[in-house]
C-alpha positions as a printed NumPy array, in Angstrom:
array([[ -1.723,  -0.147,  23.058],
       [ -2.917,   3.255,  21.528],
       [ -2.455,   4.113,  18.519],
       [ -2.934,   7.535,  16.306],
       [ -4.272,   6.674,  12.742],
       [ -3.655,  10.012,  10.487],
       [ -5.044,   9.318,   7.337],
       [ -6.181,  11.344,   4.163],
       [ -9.516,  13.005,   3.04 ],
       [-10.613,  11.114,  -0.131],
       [-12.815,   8.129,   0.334],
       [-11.033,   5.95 ,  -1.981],
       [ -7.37 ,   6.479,  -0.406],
       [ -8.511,   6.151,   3.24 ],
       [-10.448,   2.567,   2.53 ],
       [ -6.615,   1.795,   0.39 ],
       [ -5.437,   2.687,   3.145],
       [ -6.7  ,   0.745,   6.069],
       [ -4.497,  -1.848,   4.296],
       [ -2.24 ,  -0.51 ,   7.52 ],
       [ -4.895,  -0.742,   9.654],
       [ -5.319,  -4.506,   9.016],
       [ -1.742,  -5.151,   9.567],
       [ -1.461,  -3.455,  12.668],
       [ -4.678,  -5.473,  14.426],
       [ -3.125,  -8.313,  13.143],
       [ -0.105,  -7.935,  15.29 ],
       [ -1.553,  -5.718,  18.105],
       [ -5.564,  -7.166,  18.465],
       [ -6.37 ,  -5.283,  21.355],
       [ -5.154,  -1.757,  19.802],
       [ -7.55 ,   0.818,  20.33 ],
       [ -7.073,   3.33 ,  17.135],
       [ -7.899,   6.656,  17.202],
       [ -8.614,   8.226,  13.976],
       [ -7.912,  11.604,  12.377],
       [-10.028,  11.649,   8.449],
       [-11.254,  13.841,   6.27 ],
       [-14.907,  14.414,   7.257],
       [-16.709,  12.978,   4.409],
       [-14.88 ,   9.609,   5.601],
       [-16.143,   9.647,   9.381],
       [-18.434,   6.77 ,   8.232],
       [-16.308,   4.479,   7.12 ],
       [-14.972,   3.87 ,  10.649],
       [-18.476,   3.379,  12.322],
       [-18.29 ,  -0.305,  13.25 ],
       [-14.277,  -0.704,  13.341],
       [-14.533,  -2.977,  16.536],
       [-10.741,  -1.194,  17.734],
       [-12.502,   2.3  ,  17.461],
       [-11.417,   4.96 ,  20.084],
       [-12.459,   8.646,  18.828],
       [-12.913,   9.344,  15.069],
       [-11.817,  13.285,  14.22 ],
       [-12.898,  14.693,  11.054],
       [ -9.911,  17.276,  10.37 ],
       [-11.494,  20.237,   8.957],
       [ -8.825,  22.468,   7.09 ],
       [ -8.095,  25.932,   8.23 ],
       [ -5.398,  28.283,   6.728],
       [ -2.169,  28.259,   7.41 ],
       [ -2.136,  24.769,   8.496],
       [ -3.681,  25.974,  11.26 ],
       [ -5.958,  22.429,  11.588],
       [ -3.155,  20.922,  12.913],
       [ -2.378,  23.032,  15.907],
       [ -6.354,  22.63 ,  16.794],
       [ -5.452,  18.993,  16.699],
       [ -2.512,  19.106,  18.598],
       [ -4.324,  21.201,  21.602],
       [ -7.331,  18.253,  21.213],
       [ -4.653,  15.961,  21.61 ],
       [ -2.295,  17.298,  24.185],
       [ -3.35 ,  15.104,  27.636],
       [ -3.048,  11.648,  25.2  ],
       [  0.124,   9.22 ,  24.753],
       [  0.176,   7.356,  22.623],
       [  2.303,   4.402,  21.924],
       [  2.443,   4.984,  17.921],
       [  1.447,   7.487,  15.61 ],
       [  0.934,   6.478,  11.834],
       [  0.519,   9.602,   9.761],
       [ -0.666,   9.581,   5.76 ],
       [ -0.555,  12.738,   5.44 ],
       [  3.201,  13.842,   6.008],
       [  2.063,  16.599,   8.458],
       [  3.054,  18.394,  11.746],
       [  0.938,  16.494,  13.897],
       [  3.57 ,  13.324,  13.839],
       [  5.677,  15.841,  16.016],
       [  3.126,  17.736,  17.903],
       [  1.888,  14.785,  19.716],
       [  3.369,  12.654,  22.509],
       [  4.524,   9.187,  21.156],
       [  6.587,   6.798,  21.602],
       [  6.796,   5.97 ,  17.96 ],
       [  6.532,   8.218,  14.905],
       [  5.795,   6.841,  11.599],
       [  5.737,   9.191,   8.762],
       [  4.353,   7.642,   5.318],
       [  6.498,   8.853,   2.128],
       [  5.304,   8.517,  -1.495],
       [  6.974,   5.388,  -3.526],
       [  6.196,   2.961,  -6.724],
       [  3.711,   0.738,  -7.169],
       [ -0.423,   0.458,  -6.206],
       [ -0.864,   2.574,  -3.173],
       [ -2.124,   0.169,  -0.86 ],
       [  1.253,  -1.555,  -1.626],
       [  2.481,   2.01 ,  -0.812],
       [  0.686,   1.963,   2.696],
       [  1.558,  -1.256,   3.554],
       [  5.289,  -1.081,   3.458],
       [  4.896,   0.727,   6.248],
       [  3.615,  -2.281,   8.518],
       [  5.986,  -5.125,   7.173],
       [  3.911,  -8.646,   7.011],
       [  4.091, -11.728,   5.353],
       [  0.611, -11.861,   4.278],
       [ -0.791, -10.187,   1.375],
       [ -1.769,  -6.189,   2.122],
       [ -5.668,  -6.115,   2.524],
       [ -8.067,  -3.13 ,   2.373],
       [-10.789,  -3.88 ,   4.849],
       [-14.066,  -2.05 ,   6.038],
       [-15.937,  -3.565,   8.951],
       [-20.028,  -3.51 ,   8.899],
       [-21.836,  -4.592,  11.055],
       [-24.156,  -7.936,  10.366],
       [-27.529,  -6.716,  11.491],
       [-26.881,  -2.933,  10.08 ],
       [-30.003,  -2.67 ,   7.943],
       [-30.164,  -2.789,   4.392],
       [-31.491,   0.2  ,   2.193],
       [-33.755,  -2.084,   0.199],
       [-35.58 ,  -5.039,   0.295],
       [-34.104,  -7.944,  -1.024],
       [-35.824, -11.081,  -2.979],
       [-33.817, -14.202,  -2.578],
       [-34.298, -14.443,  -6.084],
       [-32.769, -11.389,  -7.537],
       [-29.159, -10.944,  -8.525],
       [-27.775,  -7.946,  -7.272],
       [-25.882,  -5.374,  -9.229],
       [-24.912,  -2.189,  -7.657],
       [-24.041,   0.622, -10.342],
       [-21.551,   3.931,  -9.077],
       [-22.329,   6.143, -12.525],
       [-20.759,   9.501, -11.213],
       [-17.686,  10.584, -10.172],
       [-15.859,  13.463,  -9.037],
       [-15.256,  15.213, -11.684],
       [-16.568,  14.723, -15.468],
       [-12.995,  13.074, -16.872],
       [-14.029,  10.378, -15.132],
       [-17.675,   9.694, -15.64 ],
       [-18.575,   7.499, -18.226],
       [-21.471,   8.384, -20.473],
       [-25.183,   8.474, -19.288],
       [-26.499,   6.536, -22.384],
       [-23.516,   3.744, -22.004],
       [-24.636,   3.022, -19.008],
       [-28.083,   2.619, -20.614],
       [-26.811,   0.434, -23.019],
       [-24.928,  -1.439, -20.41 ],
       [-27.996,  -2.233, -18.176],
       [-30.471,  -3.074, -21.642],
       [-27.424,  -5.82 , -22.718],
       [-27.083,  -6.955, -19.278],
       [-31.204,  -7.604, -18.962],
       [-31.277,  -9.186, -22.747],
       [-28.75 , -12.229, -21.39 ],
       [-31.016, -15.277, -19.917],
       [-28.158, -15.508, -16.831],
       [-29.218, -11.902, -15.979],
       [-32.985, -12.204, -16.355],
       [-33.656, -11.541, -12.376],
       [-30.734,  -8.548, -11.937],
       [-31.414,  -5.588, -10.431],
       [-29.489,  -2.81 , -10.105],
       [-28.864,  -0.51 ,  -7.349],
       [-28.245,   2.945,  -8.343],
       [-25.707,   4.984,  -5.932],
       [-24.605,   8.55 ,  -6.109],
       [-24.935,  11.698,  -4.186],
       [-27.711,  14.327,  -3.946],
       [-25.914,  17.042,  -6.187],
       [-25.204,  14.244,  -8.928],
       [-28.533,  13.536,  -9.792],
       [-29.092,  15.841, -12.529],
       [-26.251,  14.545, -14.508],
       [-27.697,  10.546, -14.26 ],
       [-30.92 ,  10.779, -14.473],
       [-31.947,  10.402, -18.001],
       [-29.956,   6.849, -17.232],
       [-31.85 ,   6.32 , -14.015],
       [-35.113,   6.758, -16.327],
       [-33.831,   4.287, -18.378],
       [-34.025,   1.06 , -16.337],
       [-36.716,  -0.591, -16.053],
       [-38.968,   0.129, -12.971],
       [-38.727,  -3.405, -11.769],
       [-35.199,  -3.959, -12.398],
       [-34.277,  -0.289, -10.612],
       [-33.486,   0.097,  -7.122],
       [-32.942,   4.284,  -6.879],
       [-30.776,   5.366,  -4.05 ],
       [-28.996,   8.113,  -5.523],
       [-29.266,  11.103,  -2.672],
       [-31.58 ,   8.725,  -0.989],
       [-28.869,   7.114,   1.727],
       [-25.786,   8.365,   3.863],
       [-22.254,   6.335,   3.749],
       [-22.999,   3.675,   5.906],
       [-26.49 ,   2.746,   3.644],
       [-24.134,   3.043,   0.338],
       [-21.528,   0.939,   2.272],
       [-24.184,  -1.733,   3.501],
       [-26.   ,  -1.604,   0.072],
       [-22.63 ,  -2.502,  -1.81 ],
       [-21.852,  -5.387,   0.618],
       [-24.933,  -7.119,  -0.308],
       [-24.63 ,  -6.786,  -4.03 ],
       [-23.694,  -9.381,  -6.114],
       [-21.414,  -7.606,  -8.028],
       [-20.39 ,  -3.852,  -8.45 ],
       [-19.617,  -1.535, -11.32 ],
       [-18.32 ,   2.136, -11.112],
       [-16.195,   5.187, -12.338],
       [-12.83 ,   5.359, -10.871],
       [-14.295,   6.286,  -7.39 ],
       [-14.412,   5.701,  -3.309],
       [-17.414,   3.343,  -4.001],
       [-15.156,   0.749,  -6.156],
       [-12.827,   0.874,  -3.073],
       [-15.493,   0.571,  -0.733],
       [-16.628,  -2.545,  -2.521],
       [-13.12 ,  -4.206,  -2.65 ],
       [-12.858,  -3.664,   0.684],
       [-16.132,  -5.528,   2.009],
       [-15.78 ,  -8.306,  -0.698],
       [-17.773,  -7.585,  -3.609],
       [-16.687,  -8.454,  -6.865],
       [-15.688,  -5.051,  -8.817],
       [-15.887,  -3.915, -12.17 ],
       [-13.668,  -0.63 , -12.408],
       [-13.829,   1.743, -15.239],
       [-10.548,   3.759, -15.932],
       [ -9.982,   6.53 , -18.542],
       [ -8.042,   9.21 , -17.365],
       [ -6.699,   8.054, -14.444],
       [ -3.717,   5.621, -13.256],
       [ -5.079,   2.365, -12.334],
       [ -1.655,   0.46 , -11.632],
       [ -2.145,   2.991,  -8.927],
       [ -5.597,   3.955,  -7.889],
       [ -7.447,   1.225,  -8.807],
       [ -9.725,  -1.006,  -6.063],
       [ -7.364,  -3.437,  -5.058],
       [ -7.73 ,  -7.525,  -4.74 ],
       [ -8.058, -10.268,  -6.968],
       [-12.156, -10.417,  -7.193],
       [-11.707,  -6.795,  -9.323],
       [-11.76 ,  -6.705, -12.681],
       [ -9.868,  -3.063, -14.474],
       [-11.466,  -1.795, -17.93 ],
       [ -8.853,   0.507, -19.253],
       [ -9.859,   2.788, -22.11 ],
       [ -7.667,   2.411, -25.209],
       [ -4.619,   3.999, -25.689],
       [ -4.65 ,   7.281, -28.035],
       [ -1.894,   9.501, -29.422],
       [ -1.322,  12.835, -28.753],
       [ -1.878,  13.752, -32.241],
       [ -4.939,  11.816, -32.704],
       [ -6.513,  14.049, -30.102],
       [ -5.015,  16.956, -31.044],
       [ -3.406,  17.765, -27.713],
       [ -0.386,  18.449, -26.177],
       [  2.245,  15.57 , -25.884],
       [  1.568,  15.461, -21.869],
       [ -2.355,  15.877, -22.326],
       [ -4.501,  12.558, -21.103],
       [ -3.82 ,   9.529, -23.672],
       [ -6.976,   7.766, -22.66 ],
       [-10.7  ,   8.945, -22.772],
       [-14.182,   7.073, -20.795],
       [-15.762,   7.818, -23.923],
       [-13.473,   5.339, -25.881],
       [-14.996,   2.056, -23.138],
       [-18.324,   0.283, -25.215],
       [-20.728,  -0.907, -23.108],
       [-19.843,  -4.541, -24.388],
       [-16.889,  -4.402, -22.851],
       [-18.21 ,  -3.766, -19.713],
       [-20.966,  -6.188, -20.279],
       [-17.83 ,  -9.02 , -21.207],
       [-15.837,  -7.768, -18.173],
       [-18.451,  -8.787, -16.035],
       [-19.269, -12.109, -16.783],
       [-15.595, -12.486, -17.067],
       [-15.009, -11.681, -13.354],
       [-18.088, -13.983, -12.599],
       [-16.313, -17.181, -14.527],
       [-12.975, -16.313, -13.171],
       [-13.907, -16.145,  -9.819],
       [-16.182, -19.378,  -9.844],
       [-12.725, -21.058, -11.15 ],
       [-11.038, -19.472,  -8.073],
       [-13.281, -20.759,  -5.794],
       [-13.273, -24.467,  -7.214],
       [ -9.907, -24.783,  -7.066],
       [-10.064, -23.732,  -3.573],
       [-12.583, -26.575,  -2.849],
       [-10.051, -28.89 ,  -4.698],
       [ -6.911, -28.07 ,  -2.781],
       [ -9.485, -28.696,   0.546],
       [-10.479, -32.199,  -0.694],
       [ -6.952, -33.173,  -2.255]])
């Protein structure tokens, strides 16, 4: 079976999205996928095992990507075609099934996965492989913590100097004494963390921040203890190879966008009026600025005891 995977641009929604992608190799294991992405998510598909061609779709005007597509596309058949993106190419290429995804209610890899109906639970998943090296040296004794402090655009990005704080709380607790935190973030964003980055401690920093492509940041995450970000692809990245995620939302919806499972743990800034900001009625009700760093600090050994008491009554229900 062959099967055309059209999915979006952003990071974040094409790891929500491979929610489909799980479904589908659950029912078809020998599928070979080929991908359409945006190209800054070409990396996320390097070690799918089902992989047949990844194509970054580069937008042109007039829609014009498409037709380039289409023409790339014209000798294959494919038995389905799954397209996110609501586009031309569903029709332009030969199928024998069309499926066409249409906005709904609810979290959006809920959204995705309606269109695969299963029984079992919808599950964002990124595959890595085991001997892909890691972008720093680990100590058997260190506990891991990898921190996402940018984001894509400044409504988003919690302050540099509560991050600070964040880190100096996180180092004064005993259970913390051996963390170190990983530090990820793109060339371009460096300038805006970097008093932060100075911050840490030298032994307690491990800077990456331009310093490693998609696959490092992907591999990095995966063996981190725990993770804490902005709203951005790297919290979905980390839900979807495992790691337990603490997710800071201001602006944005989380009962939508949020990284997705139950080892992730939201922070939601507070609630504000309208009036109390002095905006318009529609204007954002919630601002980054508005999260303390103890709350993050809290949320995270929150999500630690919470998921130790998830995995003991696991153990019980094995031994009962």
């Amino acid at each position: 079976m062959r099967i055309l995977f059209v999915t979006l641009s952003n990071i974040g929604d094409v790891v929500m999205s491979t929610a489909i992608m799980t479904r589908l190799l659950e029912q078809h294991p020998d599928a070979v996928f080929d991908i359409v992405c945006g190209k800054p998510s070409v990396g996320l598909f390097d070690d799918f095992p089902n992989k047949g061609d990844v194509i970054p779709l580069v937008k042109m005007k007039h829609h014009m990507h498409y037709g380039a597509l289409a023409w790339k596309l014209k000798k294959r058949k494919y038995d389905l075609v799954i397209d996110l993106r609501g586009s031309l190419i569903s029709a332009m290429v030969r199928t024998k099934k069309r499926m066409v995804f249409r906005k709904s209610k609810g979290h959006s890899v809920e959204q995705f996965a309606k269109m695969i109906p299963s029984d079992a639970a919808p599950l964002p998943k990124l595959w890595l492989d085991p001997k892909a090296p890691v972008p720093f040296e680990r100590e058997n004794s260190a506990f891991y913590i990898t921190l996402a402090p940018t984001a894509n655009w400044m409504g988003k990005q919690w302050p540099q100097k509560y991050w600070a704080e964040f880190v100096s709380k996180t180092l004064s607790d005993v259970a913390y004494k051996n963390a170190k935190f990983i530090i990820l973030g793109a060339p371009h964003e460096r300038e805006s963390i970097e008093d932060f980055i100075a911050s840490i401690p030298e032994h307690s920093c491990i800077d990456l921040v331009g310093k490693t492509n998609l696959k490092g940041a992907i591999t990095a995450i995966a063996n981190s203890h725990m993770f804490v970000g902005n709203d951005s692809g790297l919290g979905h990245i980390a839900s979807a190879v495992g790691t337990p995620v603490v997710s800071l939302f201001g602006p944005t919806k989380d009962d939508v966008y949020a990284p997705y499972g139950d080892h992730v743990e939201v922070i939601l800034a507070p609630e504000r009026s309208a009036v109390e900001l002095n905006l318009e009625p529609k204007s954002i009700s919630r601002i980054m600025t508005d999260i303390q760093p103890k709350m993050v600090y809290d949320a995270l050994r929150n999500l630690q005891k919470r998921l130790k008491m998830m995995q003991e009554k696991k153990k019980d229900k094995t031994y009962a």
